[in-house]
MARVOZA-48920 format. One record per residue: residue number from 1; x, y, z of N, C-alpha, C in turn. Coordinates in steps of 0.1 Angstrom, whole numbers. Each point is the difference from the previous one (the first is absolute). Example, Ala and Ser with C-alpha at 12.3 -4.5 7.8 and 13.67 -1.06 7.14 Angstrom:
(1,(132,-57,78),(-9,12,0),(9,12,0)),
(2,(-4,11,-7),(9,11,0),(-8,11,8)),
END
This chain:
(1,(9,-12,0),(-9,12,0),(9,12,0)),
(2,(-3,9,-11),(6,13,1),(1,12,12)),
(3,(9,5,3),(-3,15,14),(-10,0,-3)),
(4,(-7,4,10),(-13,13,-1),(-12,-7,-7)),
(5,(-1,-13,-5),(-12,-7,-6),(-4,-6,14)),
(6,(-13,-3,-3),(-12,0,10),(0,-20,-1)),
(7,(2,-3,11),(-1,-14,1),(-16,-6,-1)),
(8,(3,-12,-6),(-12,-8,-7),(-10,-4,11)),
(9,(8,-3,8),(-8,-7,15),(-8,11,9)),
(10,(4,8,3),(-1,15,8),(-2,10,-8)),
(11,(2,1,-11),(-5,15,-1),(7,17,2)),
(12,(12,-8,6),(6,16,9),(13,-3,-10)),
(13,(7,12,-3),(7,4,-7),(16,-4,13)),
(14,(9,-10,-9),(14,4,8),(11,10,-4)),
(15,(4,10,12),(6,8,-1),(12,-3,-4)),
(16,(6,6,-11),(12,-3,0),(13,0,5)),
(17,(8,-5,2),(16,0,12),(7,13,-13)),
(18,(2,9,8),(9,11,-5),(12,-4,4)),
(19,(10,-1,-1),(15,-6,-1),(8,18,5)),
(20,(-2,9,-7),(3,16,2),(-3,0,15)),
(21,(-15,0,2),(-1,5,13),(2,-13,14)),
(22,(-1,-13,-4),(3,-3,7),(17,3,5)),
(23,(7,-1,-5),(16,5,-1),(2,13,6)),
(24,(-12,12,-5),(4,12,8),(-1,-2,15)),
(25,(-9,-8,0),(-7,-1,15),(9,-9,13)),
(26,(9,-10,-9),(7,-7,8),(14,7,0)),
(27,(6,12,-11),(9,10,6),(-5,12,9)),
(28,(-12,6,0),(-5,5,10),(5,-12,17)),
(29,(-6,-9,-1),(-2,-7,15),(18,-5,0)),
(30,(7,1,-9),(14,-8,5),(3,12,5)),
(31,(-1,11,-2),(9,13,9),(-11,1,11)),
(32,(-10,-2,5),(-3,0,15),(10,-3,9)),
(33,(0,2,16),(4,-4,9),(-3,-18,1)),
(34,(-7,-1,0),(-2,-16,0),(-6,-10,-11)),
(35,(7,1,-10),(-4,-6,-16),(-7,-13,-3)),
(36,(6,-9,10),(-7,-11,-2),(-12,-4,-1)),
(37,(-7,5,8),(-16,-3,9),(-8,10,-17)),
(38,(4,12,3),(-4,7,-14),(2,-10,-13)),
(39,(10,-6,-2),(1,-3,-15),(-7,-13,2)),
(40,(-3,-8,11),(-4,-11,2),(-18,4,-2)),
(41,(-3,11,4),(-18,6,1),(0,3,-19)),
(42,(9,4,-5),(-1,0,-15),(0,-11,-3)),
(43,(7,-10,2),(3,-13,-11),(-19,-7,7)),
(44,(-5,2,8),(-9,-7,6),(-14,6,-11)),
(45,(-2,10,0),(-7,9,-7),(3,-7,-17)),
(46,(10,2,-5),(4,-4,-12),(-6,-18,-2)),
(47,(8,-9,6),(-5,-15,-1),(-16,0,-1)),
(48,(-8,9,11),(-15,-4,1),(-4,3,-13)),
(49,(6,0,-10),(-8,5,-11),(11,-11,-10)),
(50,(-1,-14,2),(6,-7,-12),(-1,-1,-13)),
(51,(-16,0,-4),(-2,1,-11),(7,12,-8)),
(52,(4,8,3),(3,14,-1),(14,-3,-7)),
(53,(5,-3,9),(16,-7,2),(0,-9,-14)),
(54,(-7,-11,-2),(3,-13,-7),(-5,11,-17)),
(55,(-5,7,0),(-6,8,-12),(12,9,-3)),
(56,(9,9,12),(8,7,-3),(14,-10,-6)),
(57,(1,-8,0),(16,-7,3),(-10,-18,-6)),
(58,(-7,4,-11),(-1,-14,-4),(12,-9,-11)),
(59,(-4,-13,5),(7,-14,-4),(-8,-6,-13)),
(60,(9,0,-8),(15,-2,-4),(7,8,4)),
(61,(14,0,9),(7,13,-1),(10,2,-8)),
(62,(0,16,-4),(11,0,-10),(18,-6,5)),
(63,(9,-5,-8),(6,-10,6),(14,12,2)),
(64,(-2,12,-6),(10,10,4),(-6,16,12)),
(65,(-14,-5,-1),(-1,11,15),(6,-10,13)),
(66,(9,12,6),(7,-6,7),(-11,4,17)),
(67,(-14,1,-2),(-6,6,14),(5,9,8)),
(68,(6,13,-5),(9,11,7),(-12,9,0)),
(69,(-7,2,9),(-10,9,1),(5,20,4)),
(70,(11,-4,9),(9,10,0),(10,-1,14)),
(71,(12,6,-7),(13,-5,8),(6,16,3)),
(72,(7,1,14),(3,12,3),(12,-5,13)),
(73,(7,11,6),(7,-4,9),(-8,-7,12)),
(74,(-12,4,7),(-3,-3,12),(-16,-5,-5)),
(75,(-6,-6,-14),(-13,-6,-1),(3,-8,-14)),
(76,(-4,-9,3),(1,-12,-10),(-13,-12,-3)),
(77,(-8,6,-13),(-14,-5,0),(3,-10,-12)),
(78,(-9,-14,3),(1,-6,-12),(-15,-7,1)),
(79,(1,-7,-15),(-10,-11,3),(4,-11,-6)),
(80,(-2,-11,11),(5,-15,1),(-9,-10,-3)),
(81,(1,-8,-14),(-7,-8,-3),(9,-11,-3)),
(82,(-2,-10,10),(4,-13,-3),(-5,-11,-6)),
(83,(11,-8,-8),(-8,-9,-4),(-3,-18,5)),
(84,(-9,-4,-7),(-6,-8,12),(11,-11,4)),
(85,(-1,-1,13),(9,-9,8),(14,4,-2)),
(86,(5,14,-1),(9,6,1),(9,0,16)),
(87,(12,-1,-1),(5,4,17),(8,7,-1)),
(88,(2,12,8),(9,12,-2),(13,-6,5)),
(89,(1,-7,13),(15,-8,10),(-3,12,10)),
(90,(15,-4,4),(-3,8,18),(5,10,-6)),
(91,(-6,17,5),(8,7,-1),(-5,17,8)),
(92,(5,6,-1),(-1,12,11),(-2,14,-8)),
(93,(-4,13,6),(-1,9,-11),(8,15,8)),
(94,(5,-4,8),(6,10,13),(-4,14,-3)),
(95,(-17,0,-1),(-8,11,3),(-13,-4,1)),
(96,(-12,5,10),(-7,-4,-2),(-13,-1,-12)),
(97,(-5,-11,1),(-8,-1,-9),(-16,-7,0)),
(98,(-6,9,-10),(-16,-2,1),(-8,-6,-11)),
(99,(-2,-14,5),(-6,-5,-7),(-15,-4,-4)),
(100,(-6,4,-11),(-19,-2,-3),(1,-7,-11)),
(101,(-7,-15,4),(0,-9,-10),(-15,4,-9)),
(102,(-5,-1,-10),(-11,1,-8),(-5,-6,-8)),
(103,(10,-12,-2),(-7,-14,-7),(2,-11,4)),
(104,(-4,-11,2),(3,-11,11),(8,-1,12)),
(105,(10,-1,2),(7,1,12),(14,-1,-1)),
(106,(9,7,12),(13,-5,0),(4,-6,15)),
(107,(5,-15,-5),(6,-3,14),(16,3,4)),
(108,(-1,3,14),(14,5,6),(1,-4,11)),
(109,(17,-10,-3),(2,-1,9),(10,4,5)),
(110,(-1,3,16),(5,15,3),(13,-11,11)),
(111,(13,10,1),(8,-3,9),(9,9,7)),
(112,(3,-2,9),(7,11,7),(17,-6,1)),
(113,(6,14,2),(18,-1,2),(3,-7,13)),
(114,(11,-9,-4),(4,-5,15),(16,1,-3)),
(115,(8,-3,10),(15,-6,0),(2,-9,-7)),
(116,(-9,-12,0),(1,-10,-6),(-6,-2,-18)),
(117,(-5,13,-6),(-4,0,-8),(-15,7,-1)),
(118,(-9,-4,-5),(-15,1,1),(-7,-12,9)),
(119,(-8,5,6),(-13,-6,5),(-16,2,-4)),
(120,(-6,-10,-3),(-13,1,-2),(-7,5,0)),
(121,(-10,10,1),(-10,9,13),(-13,1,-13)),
(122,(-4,-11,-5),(-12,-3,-3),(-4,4,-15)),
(123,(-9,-6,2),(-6,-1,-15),(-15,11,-1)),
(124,(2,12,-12),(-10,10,1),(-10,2,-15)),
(125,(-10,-8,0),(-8,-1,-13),(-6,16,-5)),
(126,(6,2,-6),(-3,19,-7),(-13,-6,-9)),
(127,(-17,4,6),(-10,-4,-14),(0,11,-6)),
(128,(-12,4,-10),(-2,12,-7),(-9,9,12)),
(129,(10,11,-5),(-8,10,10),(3,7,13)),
(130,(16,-17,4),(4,6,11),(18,8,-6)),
(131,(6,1,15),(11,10,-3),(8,-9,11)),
(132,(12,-2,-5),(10,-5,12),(14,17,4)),
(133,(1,-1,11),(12,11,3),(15,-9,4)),
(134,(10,6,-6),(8,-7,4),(15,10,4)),
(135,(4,-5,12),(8,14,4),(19,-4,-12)),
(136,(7,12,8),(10,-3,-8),(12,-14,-2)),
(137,(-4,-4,13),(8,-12,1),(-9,-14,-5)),
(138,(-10,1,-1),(-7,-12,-9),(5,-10,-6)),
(139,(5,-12,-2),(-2,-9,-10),(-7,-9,-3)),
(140,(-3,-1,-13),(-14,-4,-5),(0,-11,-12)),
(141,(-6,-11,-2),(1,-5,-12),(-15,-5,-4)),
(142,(1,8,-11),(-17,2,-8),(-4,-10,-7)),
(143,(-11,-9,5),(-3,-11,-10),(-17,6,-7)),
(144,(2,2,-16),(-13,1,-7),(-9,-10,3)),
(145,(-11,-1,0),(-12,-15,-7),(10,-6,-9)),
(146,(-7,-15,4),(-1,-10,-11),(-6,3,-13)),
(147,(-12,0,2),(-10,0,-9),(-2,16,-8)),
(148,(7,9,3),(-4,12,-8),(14,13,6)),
(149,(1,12,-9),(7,6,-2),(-5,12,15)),
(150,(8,7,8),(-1,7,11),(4,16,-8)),
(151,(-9,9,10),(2,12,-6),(1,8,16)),
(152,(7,13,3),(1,1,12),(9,14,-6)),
(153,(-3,15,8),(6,15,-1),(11,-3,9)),
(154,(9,4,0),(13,0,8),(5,18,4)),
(155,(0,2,13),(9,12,3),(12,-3,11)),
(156,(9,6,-5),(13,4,7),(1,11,7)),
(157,(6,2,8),(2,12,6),(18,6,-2)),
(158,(1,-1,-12),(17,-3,-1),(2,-2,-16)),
(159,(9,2,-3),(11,-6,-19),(-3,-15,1)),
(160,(-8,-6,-1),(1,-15,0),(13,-5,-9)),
(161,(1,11,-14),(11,-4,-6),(12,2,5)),
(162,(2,12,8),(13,-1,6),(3,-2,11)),
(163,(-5,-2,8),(3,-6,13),(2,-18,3)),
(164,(14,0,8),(1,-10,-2),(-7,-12,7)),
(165,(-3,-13,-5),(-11,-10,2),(11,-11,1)),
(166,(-8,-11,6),(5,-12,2),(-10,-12,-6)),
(167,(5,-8,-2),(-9,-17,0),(14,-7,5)),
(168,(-14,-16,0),(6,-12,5),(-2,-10,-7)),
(169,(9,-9,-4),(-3,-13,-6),(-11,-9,12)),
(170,(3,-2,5),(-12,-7,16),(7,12,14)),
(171,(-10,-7,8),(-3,9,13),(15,3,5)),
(172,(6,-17,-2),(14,-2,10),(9,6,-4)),
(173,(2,6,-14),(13,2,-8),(0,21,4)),
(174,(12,-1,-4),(1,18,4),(-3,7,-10)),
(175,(-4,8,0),(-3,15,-13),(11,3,-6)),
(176,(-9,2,-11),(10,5,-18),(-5,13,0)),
(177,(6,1,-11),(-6,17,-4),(-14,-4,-12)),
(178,(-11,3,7),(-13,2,-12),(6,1,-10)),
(179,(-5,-9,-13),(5,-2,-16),(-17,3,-7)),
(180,(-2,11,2),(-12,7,-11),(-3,-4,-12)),
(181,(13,-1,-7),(0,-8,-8),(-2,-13,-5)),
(182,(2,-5,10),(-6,-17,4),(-13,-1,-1)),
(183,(-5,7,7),(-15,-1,0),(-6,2,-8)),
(184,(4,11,-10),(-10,7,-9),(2,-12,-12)),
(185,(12,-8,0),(-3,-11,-12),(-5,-11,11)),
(186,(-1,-4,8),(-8,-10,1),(-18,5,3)),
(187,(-1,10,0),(-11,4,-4),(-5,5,-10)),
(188,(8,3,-13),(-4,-5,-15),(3,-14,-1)),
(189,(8,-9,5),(-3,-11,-8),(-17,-5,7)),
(190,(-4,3,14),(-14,-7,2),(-7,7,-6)),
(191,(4,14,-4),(-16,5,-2),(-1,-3,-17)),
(192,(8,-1,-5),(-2,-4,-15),(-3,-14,2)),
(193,(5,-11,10),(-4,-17,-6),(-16,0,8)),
(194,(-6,7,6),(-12,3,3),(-10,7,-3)),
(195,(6,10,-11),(-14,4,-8),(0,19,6)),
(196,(5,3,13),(-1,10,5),(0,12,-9)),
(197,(15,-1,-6),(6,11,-9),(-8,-4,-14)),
(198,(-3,8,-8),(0,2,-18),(7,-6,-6)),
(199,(-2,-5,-13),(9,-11,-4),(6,14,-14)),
(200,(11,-1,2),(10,14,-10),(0,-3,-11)),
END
């Protein structure tokens, strides 16, 4: 269904996700005194309106938008569409980060820093609609659905691109330097052998 066309079932017209103003709105709330809670009451506002979402940022996606919604020293917006049964690995964003899923779900499982490496600290099912907060020391490893492709707004409070990150091959092993690059081809090879991306 197109922005602004009036659903078959209901009758009420969905508003469209403005990408401009949401963006002004989450550089507005990163310069508050306490940014998180603010950019967390945006991303909450944004998600409740999925349809909106899955219309603005529809699938097939193009297989060279890279989801840079907008990148700055101290705010970093994207949108993250995974494809199905995708796994990001363990890894950290050493800023905090706000996440609103809008099409099926993302699972995370979340762990905390120890001496001895990483420890466990649970498993956090993201459905549509909701928003996970994650502070700066977070590490996280994102598992998509099985069965279908995950769609979810991402904010930074930080250069996601330049600041430096970590992953882990498993929990027990010690941190490398995040390889960006790693990811982004193993996330064109799933999202092309799954249909996600356009065929070029």
């Amino acid at each position: 269904m197109a922005p602004g066309r009036c659903s078959a079932s209901y009758g009420t017209p969905v508003p469209a996700f403005d990408v401009d103003r949401f963006v002004a709105d989450c550089l507005d709330a990163a310069a508050t005194d306490d940014p998180v809670p603010a950019l967390r009451d945006l991303m909450e506002r944004a998600v409740s309106n999925p349809q909106a979402l899955r219309d603005r940022f529809p699938v097939p996606v193009d297989p060279h938008d890279d989801g840079i919604l907008h990148h700055s020293s101290g705010l970093f917006v994207s949108s993250g569409i995974f494809p199905r049964g995708f796994e990001t690995g363990l890894h950290d964003h050493s800023v905090p980060a706000i996440i609103g899923v809008w099409a099926r779900h993302e699972d995370n499982l979340l762990y905390r820093r120890t001496n001895g490496g990483l420890e466990a600290d649970g498993h956090r099912r993201v459905e549509t609609g909701s928003v996970l907060v994650l502070d700066a020391d977070a590490v996280h490893d994102v598992h998509a659905p099985a069965d279908g492709w995950s769609g979810a707004l991402h904010v930074y409070l930080g250069d996601l691109l330049a600041v430096d990150r970590s992953s882990w091959a498993d929990p027990t092993g010690r941190p490398i330097p995040f390889d960006g690059a790693d990811l982004e081809r193993r996330w064109s090879t799933a999202a092309a052998s799954t249909g996600l991306t356009a065929p070029e």
